[in-house]
C-alpha positions in Angstrom: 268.6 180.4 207.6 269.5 180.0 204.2 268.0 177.1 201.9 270.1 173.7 201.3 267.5 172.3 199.7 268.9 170.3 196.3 268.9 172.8 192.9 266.5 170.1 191.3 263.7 172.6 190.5 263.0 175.9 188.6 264.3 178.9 190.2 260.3 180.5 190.4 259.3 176.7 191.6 262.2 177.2 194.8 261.2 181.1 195.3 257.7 179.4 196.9 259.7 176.9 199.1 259.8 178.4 203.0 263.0 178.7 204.6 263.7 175.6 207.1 261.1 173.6 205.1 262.1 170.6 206.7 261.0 167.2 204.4 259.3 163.7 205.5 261.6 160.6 204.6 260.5 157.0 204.0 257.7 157.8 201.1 256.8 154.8 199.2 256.4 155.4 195.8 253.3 154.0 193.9 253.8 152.3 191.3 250.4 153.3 189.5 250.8 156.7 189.5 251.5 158.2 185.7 253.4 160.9 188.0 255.7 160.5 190.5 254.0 162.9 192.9 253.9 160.7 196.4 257.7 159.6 195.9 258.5 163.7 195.6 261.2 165.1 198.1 261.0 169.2 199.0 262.6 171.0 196.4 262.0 168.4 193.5 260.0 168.4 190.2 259.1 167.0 187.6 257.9 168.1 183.7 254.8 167.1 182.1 255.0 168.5 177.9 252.3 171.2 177.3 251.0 168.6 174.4 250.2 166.1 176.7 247.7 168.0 178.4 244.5 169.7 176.9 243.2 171.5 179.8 245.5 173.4 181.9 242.8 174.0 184.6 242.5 170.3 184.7 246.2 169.7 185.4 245.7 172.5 188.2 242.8 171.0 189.8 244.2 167.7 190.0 247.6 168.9 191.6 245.7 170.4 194.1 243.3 166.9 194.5 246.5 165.6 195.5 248.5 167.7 197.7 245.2 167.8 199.5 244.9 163.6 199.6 249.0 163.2 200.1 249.6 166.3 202.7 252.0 167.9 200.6 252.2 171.1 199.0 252.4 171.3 195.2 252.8 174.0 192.4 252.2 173.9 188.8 254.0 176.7 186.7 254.2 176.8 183.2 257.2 177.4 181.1 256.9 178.5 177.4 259.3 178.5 174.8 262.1 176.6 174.8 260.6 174.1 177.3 257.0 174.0 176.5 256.1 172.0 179.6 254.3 172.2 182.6 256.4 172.1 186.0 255.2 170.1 189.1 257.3 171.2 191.8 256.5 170.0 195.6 257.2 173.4 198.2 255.8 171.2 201.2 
């Protein structure tokens, strides 16, 4: 079955995305969040700049706090030079 998802994320964020992933609809986003990670579709992303953050292990834990607390499944991959950000990508 090949993947339809939408070519919103990095190509090494969509490689972890199972074929027939099949997405929940209706997600309210929260306004409090700094990072839109509850209103996050399959296949989507978002960037967070390396500068922002001063411990990467940090970042990781706390992506992984949440996919826990949400039920979702997040990666966090980091792309050097040119982008010099961190990628949040939801696979589940």
């Amino acid at each position: 079955m090949p993947n339809t998802l939408p070519d919103v994320c990095s190509p090494e964020a969509a490689k972890k995305i199972a074929p027939g992933t099949v997405d929940n609809v209706g997600t309210v986003a929260n306004m409090r969040e700094k990072w839109p990670y509850s209103n996050l579709n399959i296949g989507y992303s978002f960037t967070v700049p390396i500068a922002e953050i001063t411990n990467e292990q940090s970042l990781r834990n706390m992506v992984t706090a949440k996919s826990k607390f949400l039920k979702k499944k997040f990666t966090v991959i980091k792309h050097g030079e040119p982008y010099n950000c961190f990628e949040i990508a939801r696979i589940a």
